[in-house]
C-alpha positions in Angstrom: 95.0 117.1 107.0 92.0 115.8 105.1 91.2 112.6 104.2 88.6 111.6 101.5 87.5 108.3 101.3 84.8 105.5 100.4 80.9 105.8 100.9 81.2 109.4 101.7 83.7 109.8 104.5 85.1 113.4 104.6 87.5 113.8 107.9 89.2 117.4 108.2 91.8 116.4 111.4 93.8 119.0 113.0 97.0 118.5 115.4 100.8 119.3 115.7 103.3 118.0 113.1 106.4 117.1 113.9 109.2 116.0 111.3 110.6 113.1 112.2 113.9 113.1 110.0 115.3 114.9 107.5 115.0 113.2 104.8 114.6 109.5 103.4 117.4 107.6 101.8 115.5 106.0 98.8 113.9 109.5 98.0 115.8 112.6 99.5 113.0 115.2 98.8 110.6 113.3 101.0 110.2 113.7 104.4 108.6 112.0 107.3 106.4 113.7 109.5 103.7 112.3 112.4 100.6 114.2 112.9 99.6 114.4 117.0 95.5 114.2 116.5 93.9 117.0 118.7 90.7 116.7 116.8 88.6 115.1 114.1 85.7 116.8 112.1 83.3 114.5 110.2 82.8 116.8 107.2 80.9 114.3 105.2 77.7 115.2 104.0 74.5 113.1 103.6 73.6 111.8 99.9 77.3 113.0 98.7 79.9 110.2 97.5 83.4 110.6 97.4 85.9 108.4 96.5 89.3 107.0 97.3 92.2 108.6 95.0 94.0 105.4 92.8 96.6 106.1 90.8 98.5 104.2 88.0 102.4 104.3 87.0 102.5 104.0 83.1 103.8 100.8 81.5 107.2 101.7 81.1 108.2 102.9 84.8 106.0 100.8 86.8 108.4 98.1 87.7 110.8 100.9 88.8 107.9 102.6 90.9 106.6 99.6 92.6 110.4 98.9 93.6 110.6 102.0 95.0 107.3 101.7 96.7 109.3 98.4 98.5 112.0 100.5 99.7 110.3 103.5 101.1 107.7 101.1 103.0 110.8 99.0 104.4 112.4 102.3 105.4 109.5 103.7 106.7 109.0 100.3 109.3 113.0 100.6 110.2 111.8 103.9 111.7 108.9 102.2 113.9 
């Protein structure tokens, strides 16, 4: 997995994944899965900036999406 974030951090992490269930309830063709770390590389490199990814639902649907966004978080804690 690699994660790309803020003020340059750049983390390539490896482990075993495991699925967890089969599928959600509030979105059947997502899946959870858990990621057992076995190791970490710090890929960032000096004087290079990255970002964090944002996104934005259009007008129209994002009353819908952030309802959805309730319902997979809530379903995601039931799990925990």
């Amino acid at each position: 997995m690699q994660i790309v974030g803020q003020g340059g951090r750049n983390l390539l992490i490896d482990g075993r994944a495991k699925r967890l269930a089969p599928a959600l309830q509030c979105e059947p063709a997502m899946e959870p899965w858990e990621l057992a770390i076995r190791s970490v590389l710090d890929q960032s490199w000096p004087g290079v900036a990255t970002s964090v990814l944002r996104y934005r639902w259009p007008p129209e649907r994002a009353a819908a999406m952030r309802c959805f966004e309730r319902q997979l978080y809530q379903e995601l804690q039931q799990d925990n």
